[in-house]
C-alpha positions as a printed NumPy array, in Angstrom:
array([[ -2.856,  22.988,   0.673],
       [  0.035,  25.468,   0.426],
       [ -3.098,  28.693,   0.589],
       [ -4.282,  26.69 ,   3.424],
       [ -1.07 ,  26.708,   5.332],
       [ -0.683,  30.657,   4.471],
       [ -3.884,  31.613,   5.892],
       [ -3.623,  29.498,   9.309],
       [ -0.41 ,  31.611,   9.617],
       [ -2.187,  34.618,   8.911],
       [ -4.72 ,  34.024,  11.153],
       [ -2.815,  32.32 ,  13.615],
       [ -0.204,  35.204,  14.098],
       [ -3.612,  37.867,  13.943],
       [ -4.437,  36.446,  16.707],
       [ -1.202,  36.668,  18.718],
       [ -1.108,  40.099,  17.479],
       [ -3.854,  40.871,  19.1  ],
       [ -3.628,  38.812,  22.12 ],
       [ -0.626,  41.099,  22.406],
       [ -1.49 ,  44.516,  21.707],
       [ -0.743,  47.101,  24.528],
       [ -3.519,  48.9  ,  26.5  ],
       [ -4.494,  52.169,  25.536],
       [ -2.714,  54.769,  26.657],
       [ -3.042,  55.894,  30.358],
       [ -3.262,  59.807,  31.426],
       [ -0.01 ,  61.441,  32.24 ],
       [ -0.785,  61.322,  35.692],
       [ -1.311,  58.397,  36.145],
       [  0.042,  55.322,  38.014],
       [  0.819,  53.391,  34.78 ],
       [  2.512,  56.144,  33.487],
       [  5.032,  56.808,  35.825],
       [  5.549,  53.116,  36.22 ],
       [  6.433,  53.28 ,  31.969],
       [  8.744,  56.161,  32.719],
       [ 10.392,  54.334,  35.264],
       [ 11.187,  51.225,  33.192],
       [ 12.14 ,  53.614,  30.215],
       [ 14.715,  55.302,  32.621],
       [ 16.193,  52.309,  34.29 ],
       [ 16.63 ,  50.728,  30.769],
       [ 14.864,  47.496,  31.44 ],
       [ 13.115,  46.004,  28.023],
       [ 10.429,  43.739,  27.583],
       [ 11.072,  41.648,  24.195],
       [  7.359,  39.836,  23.4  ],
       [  7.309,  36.426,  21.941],
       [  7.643,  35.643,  18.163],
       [  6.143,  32.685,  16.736],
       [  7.842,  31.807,  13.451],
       [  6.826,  28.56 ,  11.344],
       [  8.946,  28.321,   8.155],
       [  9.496,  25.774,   5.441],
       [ 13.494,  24.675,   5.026],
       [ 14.348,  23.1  ,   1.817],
       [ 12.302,  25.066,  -0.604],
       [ 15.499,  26.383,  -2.231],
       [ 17.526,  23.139,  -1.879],
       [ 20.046,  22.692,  -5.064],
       [ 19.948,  20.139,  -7.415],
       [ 16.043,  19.685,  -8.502],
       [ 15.621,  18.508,  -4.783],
       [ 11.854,  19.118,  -3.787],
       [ 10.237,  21.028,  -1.078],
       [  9.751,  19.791,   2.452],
       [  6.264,  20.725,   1.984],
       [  5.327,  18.992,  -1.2  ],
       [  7.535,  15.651,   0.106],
       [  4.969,  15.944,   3.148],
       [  2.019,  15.669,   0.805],
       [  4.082,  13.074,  -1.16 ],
       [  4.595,  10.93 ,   1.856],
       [  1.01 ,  11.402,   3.193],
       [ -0.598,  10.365,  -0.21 ],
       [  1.429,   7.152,  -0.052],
       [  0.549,   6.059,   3.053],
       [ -2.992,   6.589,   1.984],
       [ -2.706,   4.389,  -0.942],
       [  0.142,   2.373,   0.472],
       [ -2.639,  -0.863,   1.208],
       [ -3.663,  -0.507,  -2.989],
       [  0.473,  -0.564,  -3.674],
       [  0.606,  -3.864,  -1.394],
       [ -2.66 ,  -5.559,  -2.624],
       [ -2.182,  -4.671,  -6.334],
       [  1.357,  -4.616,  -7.131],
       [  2.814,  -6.928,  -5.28 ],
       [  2.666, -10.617,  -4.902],
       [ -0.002, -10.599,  -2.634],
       [ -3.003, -10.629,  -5.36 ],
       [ -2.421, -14.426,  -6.469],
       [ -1.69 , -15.894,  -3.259],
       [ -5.064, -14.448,  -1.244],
       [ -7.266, -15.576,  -4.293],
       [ -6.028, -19.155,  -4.721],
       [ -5.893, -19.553,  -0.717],
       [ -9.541, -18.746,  -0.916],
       [ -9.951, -20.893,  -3.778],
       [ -8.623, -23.454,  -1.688],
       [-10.923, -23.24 ,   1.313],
       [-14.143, -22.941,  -1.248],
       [-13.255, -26.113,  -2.693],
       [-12.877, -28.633,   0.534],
       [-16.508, -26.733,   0.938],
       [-15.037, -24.885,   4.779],
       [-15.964, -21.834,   3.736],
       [-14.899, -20.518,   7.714],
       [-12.307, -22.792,   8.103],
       [ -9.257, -21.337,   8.025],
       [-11.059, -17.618,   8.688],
       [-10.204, -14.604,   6.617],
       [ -7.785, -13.047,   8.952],
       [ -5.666, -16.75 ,   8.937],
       [ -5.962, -16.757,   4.625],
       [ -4.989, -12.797,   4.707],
       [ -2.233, -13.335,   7.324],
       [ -0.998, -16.147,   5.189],
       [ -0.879, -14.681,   2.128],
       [  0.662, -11.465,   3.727],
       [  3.656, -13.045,   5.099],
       [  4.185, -15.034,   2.027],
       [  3.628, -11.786,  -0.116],
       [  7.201, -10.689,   2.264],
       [  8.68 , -13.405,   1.662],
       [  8.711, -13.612,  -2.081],
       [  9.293, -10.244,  -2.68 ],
       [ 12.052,  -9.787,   0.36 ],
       [ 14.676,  -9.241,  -2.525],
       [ 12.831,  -6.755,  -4.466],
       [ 12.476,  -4.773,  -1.143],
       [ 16.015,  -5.536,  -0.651],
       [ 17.262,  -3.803,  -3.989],
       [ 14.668,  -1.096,  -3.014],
       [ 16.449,  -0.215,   0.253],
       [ 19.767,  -1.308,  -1.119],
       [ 19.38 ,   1.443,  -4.498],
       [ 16.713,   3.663,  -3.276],
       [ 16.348,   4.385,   0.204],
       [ 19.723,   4.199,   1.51 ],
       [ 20.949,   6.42 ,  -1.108],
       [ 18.196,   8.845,  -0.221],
       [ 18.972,   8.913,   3.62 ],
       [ 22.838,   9.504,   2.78 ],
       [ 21.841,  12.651,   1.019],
       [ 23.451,  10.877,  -1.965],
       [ 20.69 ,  11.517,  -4.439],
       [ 17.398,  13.467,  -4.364],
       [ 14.031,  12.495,  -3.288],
       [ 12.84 ,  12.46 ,  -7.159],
       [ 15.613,  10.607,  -7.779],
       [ 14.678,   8.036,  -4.738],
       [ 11.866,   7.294,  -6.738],
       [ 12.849,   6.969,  -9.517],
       [ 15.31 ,   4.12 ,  -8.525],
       [ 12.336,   2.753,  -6.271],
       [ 10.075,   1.799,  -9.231],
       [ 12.293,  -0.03 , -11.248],
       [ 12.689,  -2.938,  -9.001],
       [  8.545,  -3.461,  -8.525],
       [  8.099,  -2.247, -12.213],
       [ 10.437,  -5.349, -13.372],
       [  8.683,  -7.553, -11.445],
       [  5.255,  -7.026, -12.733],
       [  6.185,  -7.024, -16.276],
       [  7.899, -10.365, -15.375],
       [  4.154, -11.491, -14.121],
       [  2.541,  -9.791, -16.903],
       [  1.104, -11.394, -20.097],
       [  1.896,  -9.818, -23.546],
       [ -1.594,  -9.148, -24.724],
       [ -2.451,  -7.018, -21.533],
       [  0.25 ,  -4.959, -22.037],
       [ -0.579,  -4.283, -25.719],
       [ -4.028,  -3.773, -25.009],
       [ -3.548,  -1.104, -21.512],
       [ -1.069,   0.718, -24.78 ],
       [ -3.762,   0.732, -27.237],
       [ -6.579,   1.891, -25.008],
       [ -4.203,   4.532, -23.697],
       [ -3.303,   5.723, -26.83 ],
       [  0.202,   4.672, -27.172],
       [  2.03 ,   3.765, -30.24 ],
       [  4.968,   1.366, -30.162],
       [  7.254,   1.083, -26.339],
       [  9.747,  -0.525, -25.472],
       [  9.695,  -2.501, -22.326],
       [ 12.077,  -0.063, -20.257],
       [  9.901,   2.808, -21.057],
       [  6.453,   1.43 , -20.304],
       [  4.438,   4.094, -17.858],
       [  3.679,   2.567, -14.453],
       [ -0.338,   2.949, -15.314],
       [ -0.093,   0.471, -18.072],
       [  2.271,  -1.802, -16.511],
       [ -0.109,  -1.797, -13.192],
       [ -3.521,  -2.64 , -14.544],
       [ -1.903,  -5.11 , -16.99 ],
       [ -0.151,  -6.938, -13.789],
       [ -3.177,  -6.972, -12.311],
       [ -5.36 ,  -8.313, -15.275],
       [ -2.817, -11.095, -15.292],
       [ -2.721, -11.972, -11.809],
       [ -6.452, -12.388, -11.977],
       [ -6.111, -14.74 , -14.667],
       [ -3.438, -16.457, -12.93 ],
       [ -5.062, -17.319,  -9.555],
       [ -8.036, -17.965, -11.322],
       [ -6.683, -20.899, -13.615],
       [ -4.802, -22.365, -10.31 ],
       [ -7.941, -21.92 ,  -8.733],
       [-10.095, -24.607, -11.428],
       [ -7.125, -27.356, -11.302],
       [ -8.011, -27.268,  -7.376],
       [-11.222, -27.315,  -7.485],
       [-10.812, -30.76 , -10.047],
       [ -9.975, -33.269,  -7.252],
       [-12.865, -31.99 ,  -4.752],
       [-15.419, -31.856,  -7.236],
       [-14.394, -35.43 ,  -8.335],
       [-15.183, -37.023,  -4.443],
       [-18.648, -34.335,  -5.04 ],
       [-19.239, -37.056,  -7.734],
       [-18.751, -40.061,  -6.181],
       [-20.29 , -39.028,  -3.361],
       [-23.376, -37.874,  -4.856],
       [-23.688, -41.345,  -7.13 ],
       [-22.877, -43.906,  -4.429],
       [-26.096, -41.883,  -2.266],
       [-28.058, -42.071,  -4.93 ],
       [-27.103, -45.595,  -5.396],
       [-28.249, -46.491,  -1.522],
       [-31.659, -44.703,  -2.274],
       [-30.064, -42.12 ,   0.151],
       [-31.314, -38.982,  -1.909],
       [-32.181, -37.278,   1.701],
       [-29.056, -37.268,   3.168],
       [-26.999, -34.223,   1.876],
       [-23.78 , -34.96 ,   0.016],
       [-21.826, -32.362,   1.611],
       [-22.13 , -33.748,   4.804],
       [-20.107, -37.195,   3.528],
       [-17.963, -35.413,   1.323],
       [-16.535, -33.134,   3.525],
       [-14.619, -35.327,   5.889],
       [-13.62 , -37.168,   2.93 ],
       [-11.907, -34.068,   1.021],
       [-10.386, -33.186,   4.619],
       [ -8.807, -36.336,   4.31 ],
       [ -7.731, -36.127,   1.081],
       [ -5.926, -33.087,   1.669],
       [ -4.201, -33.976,   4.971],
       [ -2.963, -37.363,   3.114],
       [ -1.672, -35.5  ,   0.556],
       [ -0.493, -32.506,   2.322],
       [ -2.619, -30.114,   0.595],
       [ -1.211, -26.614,   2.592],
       [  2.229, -27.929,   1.456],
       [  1.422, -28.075,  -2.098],
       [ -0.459, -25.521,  -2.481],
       [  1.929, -23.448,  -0.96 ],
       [  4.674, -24.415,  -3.217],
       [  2.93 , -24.174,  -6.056],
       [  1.788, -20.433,  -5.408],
       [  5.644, -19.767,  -4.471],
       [  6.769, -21.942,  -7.66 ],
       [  4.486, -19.609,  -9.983],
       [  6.459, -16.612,  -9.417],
       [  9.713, -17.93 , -10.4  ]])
């Protein structure tokens, strides 16, 4: 990027150069001649324009790094800043067992994705509101204050969100991420962040997908029922979903099903 940069310069100020360059020069005679000698004796000066584009910070002190590699710092993480919400956060166990939830009352539309994703977005901010907190708190404050570097920033950023996945995080994917990466024995404080995130991950999978089979336990009982007392009435045309479904609907309004399920997912993390 940086050769990139130096040759739009280069050609950039080739081209003012030349968009600039004087005519040739006139005869002695001529008008334009004596109108140059007149401005020469009167004193008058024409100063052209100067285009300069510069980088500040590249010397800054103290292992502080340059503006333009903290521009293609912040522009890679706002490229990858949806993967850092989906997949380190909160945010994986929630959408999956929300969708579990909706699959298993057999609404597969009902609530739509962008209700499920809104949902589990805002509760995603809400559980991790104090790990942000000790983010802004230890990180970016600091940063803005010119207290510490932007390395630095980091540095203190990662901790919070790296002691909440290993919090989430089952032993064996940890040791297993290690051994496929080669790694001998770590201790917890010096785990890389591309073991600890694949590991969280793994776990969170596993997670959502056990809450997601002790939901699906009550609707597939009335799927039962259903289908036997049909079969029972010599009703084997009439489709079972059709009778179950307003009965699971009801089942889950009498028993408050959001509410639960909601509590549960928030009650997991603690």
């Amino acid at each position: 990027m940086k050769r990139l940069l130096v040759i739009a310069i280069f050609a950039l100020t080739a081209a003012l150069g030349f968009a600039q360059t004087p005519p040739a020069s006139a005869p002695a005679g001529s008008p334009a001649t004596a109108g140059a000698t007149a401005a020469t004796a009167t004193g008058a000066t024409s100063q052209p324009f100067k285009l300069n584009i510069g980088l500040e910070g590249a010397g800054a002190p103290g292992g502080e790094v340059s503006v333009a590699l903290q521009i293609v710092v912040i522009m890679t993480l706002l490229s990858v800043a949806p993967s850092i919400v989906l997949l380190m956060t909160s945010f994986t166990r929630i959408v999956i067992v929300l969708g579990f939830v909706r699959t298993a009352l057999g609404a597969p539309s009902a609530p739509s994705n962008q209700i499920v994703v809104g949902l589990s977005l805002f509760l995603t901010f809400f559980l991790m509101g104090p790990i942000f907190d000790r983010v802004n708190n230890e990180a970016v404050r600091p940063y803005l204050d010119g207290k510490i570097t932007s390395v630095e920033a980091l540095d203190k950023a990662s901790v919070p969100l790296k002691q909440f996945m290993l919090k989430q995080t089952r032993t064996r994917d940890l040791e297993y991420f290690l051994e496929l990466g080669g790694f001998g024995p770590t201790a917890v404080k010096d785990l890389p962040m591309r073991v600890v995130i694949p590991a969280f991950v793994i776990s969170e999978l596993q997670t959502a997908f056990q809450m997601g089979f002790l939901l699906f336990l009550p609707f597939l009982v009335i799927d039962f029922l259903v289908s036997s007392v049909l079969m029972a009435l010599g009703m084997m045309m009439m489709p079972p979903v059709t009778v179950a479904l307003p009965l699971k609907l009801l089942l889950f309004v009498l028993v408050d099903g959001w509410h639960l399920v909601v509590r549960s997912l928030v009650q997991s993390f603690g």
